[in-house]
N, C-alpha and C positions, 0 to 999 in steps of 0.2 A: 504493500500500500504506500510505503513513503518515497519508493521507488516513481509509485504513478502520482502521486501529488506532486511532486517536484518534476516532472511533465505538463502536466495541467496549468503549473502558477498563474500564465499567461493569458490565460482566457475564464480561471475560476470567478467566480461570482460571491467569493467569501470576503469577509472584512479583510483590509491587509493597512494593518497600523503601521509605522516607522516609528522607529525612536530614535531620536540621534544627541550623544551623550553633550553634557554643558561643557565638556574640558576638548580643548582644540589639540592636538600635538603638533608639535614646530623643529621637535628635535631630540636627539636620544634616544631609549630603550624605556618603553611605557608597558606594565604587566595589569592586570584587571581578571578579574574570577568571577563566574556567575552559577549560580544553580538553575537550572532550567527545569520548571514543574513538567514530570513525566508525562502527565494527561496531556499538554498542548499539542496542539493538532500539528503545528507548522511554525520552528522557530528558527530565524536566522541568527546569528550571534558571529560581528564581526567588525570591520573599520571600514572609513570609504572619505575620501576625497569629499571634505566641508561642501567643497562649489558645485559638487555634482550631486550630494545628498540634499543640498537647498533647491537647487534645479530639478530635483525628482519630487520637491513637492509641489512647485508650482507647474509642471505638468499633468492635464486630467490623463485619469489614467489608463483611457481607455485609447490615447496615442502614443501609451511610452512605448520606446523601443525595444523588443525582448535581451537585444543584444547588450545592453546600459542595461535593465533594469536587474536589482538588487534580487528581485526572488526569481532571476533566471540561471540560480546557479551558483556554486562554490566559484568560479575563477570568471564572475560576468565581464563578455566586454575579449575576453579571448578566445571566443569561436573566430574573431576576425583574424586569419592567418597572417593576412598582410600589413597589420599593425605591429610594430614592435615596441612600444609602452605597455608597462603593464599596466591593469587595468583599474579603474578607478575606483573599486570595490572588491571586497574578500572576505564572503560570508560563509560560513560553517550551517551547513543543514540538519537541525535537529525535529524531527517528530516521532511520536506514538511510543517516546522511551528507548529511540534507538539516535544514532549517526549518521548520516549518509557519508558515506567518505569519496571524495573524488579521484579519479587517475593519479596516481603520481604521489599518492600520500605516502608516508610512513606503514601502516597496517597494510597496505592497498596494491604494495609493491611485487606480491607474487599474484594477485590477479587483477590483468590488465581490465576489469569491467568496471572497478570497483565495488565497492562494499558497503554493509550496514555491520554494527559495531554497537553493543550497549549502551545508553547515555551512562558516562560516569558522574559521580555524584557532584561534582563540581567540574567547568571547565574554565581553562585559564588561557587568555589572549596575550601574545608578545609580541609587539608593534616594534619593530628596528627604525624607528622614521631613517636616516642617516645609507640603511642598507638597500629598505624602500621592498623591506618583506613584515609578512605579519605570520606569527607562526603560532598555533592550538596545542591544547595540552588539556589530558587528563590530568587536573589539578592536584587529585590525589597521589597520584603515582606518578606524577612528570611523564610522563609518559607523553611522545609527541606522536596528536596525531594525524596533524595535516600542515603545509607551511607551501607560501605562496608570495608573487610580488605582488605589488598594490603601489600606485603613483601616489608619491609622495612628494608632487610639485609645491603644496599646496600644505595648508595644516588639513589634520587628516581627525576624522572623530570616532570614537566607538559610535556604534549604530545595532540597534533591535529590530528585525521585522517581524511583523506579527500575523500570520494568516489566522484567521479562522479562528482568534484568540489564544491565548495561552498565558503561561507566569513566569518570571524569573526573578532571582532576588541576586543582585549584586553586589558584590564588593567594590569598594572604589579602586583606584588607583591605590599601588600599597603602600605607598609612603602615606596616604591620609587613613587608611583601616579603619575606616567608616562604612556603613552599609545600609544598603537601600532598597525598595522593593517597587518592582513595577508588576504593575496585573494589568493586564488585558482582556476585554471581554468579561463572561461571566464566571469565569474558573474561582475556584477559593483561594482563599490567603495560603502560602505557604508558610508555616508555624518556624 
């Protein structure tokens, strides 16, 4: 099933929130952890290019482009062969309690189709602004397990999407080790 929902994104008729975090990156190595509530139907969890995440929402969205848009994929923006930028977004697909892992991952490397993968109880984002990659992690176990480029011409922001509702509860940035909770839709609090 989360094989065919992340086929569909493009043409589904569900809700689809964004969230895009208040802290800009400009530079350096940025880490951030979130719990992703198992029920949610359809969660992206990743960073993307400020000017292109503002320009995604002042497009209605029944013109964005699949190739730009955020929920067309863990690497959107590089179906295009003949671009060689990476792309201005790099989301991790999470639904139904599992991972989608794309081509090329870490887990993903003895089968070229890729894979789905359990959600672990936390995942953790590692944004190299400077390298101009952003690399996932089983939070618990370090354990990496997707890592990609992402243009970092620009300050670059964590970013949520949300299909069809779901919940995640965040940690901030870990120099502040503060934490915070976003719900989406009608799911319950995570405790």
């Amino acid at each position: 099933m989360l094989f065919a929902a992340e086929r569909l994104m493009t043409s589904c008729h569900l809700s689809i929130d964004l969230v895009i975090g208040d802290v800009a990156i400009t530079q350096g190595k940025s880490y951030w952890a979130c719990c992703v509530d198992p029920s949610s139907y359809l969660v992206k969890v990743g960073v993307g290019l400020e000017s292109k995440l503002q320009e995604w929402f002042q497009v209605p969205q029944d013109v964005v482009s699949p190739r730009y848009d955020p929920d067309s994929g863990h690497d959107s923006g590089a179906e295009d062969a003949t671009v060689e930028a990476p792309p201005p977004y790099a989301f991790l697909t999470i639904g139904m309690g599992k991972i989608l892992l794309s081509h090329g991952s870490a887990l993903t490397s003895r089968d070229p189709n890729g894979c789905t993968v359990p959600l672990p109880p936390r995942i953790g984002i590692c944004l190299d602004y400077e390298q101009g990659k952003v690399s996932f992690y089983d939070a618990v176990s370090f354990r990496e397990l997707w890592e990609c480029g992402v243009d970092c011409s620009g300050p670059v922001c964590p970013a949520f999407c949300f299909i069809g509702g779901g919940a995640l509860h965040l940690q901030e940035l870990v120099a502040n080790k503060q934490e915070r909770k976003v719900t989406i839709g009608n799911f319950a609090k995570l405790d």
